[in-house]
mmCIF file of the C-alpha atoms, coordinates in Angstrom:
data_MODEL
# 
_entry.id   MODEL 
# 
loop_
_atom_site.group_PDB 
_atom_site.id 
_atom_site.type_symbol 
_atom_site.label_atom_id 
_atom_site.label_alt_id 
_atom_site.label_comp_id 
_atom_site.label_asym_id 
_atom_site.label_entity_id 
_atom_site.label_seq_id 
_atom_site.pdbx_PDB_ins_code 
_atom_site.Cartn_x 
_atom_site.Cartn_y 
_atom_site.Cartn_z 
_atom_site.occupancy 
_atom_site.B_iso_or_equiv 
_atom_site.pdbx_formal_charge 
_atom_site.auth_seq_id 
_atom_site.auth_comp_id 
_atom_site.auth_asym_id 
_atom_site.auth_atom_id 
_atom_site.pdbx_PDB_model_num 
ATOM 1   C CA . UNK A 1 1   ? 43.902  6.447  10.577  1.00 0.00 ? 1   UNK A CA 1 
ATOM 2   C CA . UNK A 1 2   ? 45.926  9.696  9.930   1.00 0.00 ? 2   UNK A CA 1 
ATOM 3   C CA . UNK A 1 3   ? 44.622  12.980 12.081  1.00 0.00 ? 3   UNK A CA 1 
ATOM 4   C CA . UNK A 1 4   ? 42.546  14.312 9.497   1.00 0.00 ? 4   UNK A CA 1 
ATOM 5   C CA . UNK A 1 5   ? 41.865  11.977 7.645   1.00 0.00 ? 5   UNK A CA 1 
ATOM 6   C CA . UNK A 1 6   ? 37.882  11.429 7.595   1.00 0.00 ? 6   UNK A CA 1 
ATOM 7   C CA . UNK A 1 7   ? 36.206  8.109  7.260   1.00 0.00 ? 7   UNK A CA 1 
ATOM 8   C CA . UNK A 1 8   ? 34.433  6.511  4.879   1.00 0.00 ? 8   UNK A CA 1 
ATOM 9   C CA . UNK A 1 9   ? 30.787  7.710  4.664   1.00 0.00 ? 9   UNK A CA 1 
ATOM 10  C CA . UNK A 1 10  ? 31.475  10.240 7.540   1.00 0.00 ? 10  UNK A CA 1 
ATOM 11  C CA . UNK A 1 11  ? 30.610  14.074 7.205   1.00 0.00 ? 11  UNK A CA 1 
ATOM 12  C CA . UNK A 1 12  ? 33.554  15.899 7.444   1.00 0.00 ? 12  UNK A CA 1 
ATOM 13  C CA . UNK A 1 13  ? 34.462  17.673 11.110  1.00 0.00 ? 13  UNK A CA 1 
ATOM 14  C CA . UNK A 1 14  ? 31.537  15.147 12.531  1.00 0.00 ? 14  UNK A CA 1 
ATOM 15  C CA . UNK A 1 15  ? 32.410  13.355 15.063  1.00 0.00 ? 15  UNK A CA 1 
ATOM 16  C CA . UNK A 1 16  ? 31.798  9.559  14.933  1.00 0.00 ? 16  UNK A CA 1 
ATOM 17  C CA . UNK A 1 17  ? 30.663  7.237  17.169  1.00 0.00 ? 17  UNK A CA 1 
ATOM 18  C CA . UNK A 1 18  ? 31.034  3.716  17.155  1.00 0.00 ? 18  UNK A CA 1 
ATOM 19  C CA . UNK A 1 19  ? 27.842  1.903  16.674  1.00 0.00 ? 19  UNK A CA 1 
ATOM 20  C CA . UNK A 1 20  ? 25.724  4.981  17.092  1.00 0.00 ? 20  UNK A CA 1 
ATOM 21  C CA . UNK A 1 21  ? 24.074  4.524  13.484  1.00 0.00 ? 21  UNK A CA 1 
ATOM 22  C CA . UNK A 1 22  ? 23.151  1.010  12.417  1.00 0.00 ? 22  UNK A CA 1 
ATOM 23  C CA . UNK A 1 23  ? 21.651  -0.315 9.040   1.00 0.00 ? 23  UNK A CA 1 
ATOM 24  C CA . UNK A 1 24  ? 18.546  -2.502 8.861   1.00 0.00 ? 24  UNK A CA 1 
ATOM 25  C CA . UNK A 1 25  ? 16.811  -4.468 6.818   1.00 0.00 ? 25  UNK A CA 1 
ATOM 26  C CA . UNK A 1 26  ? 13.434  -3.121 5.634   1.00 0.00 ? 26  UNK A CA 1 
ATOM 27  C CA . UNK A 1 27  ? 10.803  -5.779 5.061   1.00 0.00 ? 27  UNK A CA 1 
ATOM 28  C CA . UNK A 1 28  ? 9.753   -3.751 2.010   1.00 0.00 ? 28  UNK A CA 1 
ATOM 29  C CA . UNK A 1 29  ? 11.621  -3.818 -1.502  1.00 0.00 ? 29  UNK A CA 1 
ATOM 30  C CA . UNK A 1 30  ? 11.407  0.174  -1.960  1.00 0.00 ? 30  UNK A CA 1 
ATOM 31  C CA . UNK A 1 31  ? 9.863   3.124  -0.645  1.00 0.00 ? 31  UNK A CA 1 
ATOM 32  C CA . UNK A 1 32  ? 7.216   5.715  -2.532  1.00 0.00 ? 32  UNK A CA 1 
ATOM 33  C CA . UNK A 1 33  ? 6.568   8.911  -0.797  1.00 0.00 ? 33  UNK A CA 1 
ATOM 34  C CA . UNK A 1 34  ? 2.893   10.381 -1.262  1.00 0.00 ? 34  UNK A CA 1 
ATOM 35  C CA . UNK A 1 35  ? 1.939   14.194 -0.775  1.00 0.00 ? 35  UNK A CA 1 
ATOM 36  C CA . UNK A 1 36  ? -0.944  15.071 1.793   1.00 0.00 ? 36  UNK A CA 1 
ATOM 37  C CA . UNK A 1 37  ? -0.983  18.370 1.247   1.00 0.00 ? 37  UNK A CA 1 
ATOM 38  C CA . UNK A 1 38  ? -1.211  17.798 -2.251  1.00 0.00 ? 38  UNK A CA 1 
ATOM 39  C CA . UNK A 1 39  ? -4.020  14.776 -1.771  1.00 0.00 ? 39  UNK A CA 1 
ATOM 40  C CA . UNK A 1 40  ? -6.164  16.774 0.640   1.00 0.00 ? 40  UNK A CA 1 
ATOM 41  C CA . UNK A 1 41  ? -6.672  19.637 -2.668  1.00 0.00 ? 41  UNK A CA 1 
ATOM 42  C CA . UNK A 1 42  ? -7.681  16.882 -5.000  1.00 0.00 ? 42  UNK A CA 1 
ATOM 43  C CA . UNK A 1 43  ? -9.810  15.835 -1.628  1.00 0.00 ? 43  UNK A CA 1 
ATOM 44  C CA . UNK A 1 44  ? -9.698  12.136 -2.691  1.00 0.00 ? 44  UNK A CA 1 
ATOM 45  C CA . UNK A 1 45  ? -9.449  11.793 -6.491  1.00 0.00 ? 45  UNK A CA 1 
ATOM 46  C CA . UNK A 1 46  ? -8.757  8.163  -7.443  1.00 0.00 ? 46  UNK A CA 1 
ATOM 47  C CA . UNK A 1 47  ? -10.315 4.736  -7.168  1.00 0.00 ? 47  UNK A CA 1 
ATOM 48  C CA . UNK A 1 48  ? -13.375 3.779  -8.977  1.00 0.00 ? 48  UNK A CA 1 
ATOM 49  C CA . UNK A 1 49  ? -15.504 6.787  -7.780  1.00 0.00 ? 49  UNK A CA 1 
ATOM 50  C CA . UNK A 1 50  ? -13.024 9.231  -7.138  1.00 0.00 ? 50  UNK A CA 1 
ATOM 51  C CA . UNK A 1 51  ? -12.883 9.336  -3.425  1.00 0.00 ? 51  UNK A CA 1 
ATOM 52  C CA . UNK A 1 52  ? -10.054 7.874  -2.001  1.00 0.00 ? 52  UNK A CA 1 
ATOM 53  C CA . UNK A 1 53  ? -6.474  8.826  -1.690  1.00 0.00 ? 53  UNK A CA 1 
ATOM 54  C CA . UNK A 1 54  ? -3.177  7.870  -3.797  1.00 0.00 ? 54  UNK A CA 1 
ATOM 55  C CA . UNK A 1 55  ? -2.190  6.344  -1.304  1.00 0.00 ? 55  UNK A CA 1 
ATOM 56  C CA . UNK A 1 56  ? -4.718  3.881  -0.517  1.00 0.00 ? 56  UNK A CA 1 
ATOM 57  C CA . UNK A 1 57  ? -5.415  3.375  -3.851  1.00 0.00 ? 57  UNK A CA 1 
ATOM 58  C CA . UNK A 1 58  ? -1.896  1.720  -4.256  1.00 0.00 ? 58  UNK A CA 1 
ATOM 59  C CA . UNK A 1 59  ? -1.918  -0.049 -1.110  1.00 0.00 ? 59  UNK A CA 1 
ATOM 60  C CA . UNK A 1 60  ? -4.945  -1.699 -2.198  1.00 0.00 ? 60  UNK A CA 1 
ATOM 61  C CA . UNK A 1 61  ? -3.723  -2.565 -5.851  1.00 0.00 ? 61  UNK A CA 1 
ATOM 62  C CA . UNK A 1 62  ? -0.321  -3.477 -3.828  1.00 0.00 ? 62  UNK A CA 1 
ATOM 63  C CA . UNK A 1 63  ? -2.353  -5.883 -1.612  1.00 0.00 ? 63  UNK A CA 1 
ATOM 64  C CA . UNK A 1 64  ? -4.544  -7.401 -4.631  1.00 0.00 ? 64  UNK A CA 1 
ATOM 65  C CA . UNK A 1 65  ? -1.601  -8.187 -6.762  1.00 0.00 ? 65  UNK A CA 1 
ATOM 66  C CA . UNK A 1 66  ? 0.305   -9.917 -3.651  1.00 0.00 ? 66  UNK A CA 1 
ATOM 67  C CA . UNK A 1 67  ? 2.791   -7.800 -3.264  1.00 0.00 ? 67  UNK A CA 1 
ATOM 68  C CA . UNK A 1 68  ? 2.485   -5.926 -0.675  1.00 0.00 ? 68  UNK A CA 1 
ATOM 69  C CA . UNK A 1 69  ? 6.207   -6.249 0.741   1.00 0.00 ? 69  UNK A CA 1 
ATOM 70  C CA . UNK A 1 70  ? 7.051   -4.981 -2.697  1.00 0.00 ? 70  UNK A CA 1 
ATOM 71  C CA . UNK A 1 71  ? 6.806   -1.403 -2.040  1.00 0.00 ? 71  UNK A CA 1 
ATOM 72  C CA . UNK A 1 72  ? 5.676   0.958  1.172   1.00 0.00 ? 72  UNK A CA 1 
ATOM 73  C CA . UNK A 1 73  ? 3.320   3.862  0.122   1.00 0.00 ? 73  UNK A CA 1 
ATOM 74  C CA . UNK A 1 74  ? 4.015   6.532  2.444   1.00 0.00 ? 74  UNK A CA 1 
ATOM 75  C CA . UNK A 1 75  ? 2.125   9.876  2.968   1.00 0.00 ? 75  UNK A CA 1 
ATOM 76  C CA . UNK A 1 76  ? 4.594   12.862 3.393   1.00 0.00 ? 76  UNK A CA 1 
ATOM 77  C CA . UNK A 1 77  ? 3.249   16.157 5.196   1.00 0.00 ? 77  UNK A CA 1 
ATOM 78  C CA . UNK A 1 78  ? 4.420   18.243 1.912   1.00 0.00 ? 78  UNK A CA 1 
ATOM 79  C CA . UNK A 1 79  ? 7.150   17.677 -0.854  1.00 0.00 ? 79  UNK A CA 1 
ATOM 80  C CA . UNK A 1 80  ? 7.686   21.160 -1.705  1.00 0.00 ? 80  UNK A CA 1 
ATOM 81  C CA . UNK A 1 81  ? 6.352   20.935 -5.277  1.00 0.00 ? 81  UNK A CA 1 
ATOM 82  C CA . UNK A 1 82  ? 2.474   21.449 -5.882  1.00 0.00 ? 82  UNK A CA 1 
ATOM 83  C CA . UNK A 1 83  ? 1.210   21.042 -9.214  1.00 0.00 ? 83  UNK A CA 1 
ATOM 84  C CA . UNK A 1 84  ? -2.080  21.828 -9.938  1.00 0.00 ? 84  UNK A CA 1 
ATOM 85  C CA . UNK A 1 85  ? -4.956  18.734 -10.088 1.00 0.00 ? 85  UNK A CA 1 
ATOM 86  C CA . UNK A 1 86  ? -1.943  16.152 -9.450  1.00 0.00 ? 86  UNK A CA 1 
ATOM 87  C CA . UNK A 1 87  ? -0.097  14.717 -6.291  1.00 0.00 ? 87  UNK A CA 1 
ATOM 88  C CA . UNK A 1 88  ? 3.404   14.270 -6.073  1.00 0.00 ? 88  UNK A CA 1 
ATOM 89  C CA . UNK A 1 89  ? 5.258   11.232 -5.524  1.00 0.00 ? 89  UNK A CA 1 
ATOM 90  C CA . UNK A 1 90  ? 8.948   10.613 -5.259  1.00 0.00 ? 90  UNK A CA 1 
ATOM 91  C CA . UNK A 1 91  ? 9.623   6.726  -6.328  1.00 0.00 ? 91  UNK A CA 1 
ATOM 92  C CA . UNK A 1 92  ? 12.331  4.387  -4.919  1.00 0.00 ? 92  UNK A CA 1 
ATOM 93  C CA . UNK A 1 93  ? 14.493  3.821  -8.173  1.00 0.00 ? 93  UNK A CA 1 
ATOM 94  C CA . UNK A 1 94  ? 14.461  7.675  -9.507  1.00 0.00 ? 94  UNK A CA 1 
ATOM 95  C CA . UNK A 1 95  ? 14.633  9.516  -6.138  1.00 0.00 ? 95  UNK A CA 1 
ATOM 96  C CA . UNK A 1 96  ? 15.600  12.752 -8.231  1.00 0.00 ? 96  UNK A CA 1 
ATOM 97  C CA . UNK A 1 97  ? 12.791  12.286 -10.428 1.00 0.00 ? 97  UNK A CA 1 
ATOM 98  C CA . UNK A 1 98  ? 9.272   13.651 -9.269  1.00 0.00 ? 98  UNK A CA 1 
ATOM 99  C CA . UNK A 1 99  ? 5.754   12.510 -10.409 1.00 0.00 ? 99  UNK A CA 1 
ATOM 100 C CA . UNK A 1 100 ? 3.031   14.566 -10.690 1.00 0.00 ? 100 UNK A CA 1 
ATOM 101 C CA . UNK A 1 101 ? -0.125  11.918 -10.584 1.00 0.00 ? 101 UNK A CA 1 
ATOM 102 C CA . UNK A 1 102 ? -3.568  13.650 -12.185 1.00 0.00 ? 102 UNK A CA 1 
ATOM 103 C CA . UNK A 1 103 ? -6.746  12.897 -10.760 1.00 0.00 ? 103 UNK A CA 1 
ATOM 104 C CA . UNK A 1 104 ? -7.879  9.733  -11.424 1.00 0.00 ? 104 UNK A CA 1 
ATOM 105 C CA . UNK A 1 105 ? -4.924  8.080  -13.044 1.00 0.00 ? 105 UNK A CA 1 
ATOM 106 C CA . UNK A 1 106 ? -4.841  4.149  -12.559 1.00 0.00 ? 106 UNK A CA 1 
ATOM 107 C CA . UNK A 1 107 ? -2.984  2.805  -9.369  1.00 0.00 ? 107 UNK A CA 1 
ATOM 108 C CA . UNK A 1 108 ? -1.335  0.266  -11.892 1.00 0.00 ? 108 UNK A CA 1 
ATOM 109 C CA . UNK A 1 109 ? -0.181  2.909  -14.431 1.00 0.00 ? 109 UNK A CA 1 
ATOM 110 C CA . UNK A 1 110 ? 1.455   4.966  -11.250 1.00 0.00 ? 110 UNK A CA 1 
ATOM 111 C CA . UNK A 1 111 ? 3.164   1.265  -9.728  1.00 0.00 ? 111 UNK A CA 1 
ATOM 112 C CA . UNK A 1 112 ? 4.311   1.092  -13.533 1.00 0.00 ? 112 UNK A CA 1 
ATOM 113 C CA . UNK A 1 113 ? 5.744   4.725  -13.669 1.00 0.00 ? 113 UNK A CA 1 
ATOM 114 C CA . UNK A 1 114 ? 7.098   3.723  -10.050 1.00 0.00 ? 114 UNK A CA 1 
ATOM 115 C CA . UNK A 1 115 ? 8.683   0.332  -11.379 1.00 0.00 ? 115 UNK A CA 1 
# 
């Protein structure tokens, strides 16, 4: 390689070592980040009485439709963006898109708006 050159995927005027960062398979097929901070305002909000979180409300429909590999619901400390009576979620195909979930929205019509 040239001096100065910078490799592929490297951050220029980082140095690089060999083998130091290593790629593995996830057993999931994407990743959905869920908001605590904005969950613990709606204190629950979803399921069939309103109680539980997003996020167990899609690991359960997840679960009962057998796909549980398909996706990995995971609660975030805070996204940055609060809207008011929703949660935010960041999906695994549209990672610059945000939803904003209302109370008591469907777990299938958020897996849909995550498909």
């Amino acid at each position: 390689m040239e001096a100065g050159a910078v490799e592929a995927g490297a951050v220029e005027g980082a140095a690089v070592e060999a083998g130091a960062v290593e790629a593995i398979r996830a057993p999931w097929d994407g990743v959905a980040l869920v908001c605590r901070k904005c969950g613990k305002k709606l204190e629950g909000g979803f399921g069939p009485k309103g109680r539980d979180s997003l996020r167990d409300v899609l690991r359960t429909a997840l679960r009962g439709a057998g796909r549980r590999r398909a996706l990995k619901v995971l609660e975030v400390k805070c996204l940055g963006l609060c809207p008011k009576g929703a949660v935010t979620v960041v999906g695994p195909h549209a990672p610059g898109q945000v939803l904003a979930v209302k109370r008591g929205t469907s777990a299938e019509a958020v897996l849909a708006a995550l498909a």
